[in-house]
N, C-alpha and C positions, 0 to 999 in steps of 0.2 A: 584542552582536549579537542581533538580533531571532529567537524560534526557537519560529514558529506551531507548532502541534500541528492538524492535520488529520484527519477521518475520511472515510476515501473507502470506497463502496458498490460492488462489480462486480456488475454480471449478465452471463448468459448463460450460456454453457459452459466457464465457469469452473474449476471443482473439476472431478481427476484427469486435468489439463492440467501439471500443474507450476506452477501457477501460484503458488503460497506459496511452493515453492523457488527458482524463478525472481527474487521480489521479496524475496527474505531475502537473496543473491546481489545482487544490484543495489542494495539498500539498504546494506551494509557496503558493498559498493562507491563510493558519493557517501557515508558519513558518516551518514546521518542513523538515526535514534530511534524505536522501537516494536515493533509487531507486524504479523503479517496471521496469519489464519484463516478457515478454513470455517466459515456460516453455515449453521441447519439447513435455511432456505430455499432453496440451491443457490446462495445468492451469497457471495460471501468479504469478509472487510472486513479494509481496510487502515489503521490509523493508526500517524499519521507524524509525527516532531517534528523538525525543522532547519531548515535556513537554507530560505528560500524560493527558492532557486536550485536546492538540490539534491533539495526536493519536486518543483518542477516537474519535474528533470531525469529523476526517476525514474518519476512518473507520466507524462511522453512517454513512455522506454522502456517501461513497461507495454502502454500503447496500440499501440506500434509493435511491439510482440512479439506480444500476443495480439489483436491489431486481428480477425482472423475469429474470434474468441471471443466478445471484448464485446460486448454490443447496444447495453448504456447505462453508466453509472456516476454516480455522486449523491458531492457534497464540502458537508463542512460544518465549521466551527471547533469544534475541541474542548476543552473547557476542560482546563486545565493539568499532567495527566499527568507527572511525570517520569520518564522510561527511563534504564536505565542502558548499554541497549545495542539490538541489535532483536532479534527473536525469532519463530519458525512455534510457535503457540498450535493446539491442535487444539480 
């Protein structure tokens, strides 16, 4: 099975929203691999390595959770990582 590695970028009103525990919680929940943390920039970065069902699935629920948070978000491929579980990175 095919198990892209993603890095997605949040802006906006991100950090001290819950928003790393929120997506640390919802990633063990779908299965998939990585991290998220606050950037020093105000934005938080997310990568993610699973099935591409349950990336998409979790990046929906991000959007529909903090949709009055987000302004934008940026995704890119990220080369090959492997995680042994996920984890909130400060």
């Amino acid at each position: 099975m095919d198990q892209p590695t993603r890095r997605y970028l949040f802006f906006g009103r991100v950090q001290g929203v819950g928003f790393r525990y929120t997506t640390a919680g919802l990633a063990r929940e779908c299965g998939v691999l990585g991290y998220v943390r606050n950037r020093s920039d105000g934005s938080v970065e997310l990568v993610v390595q699973g099935a591409e069902v349950d990336v998409d699935w979790l990046v929906t629920h991000l959007d529909a959770h903090f949709a009055g948070y987000i302004e934008r978000r940026t995704v890119e491929d990220w080369p090959g990582d492997t995680f042994a579980g996920f984890e909130v990175r400060r």
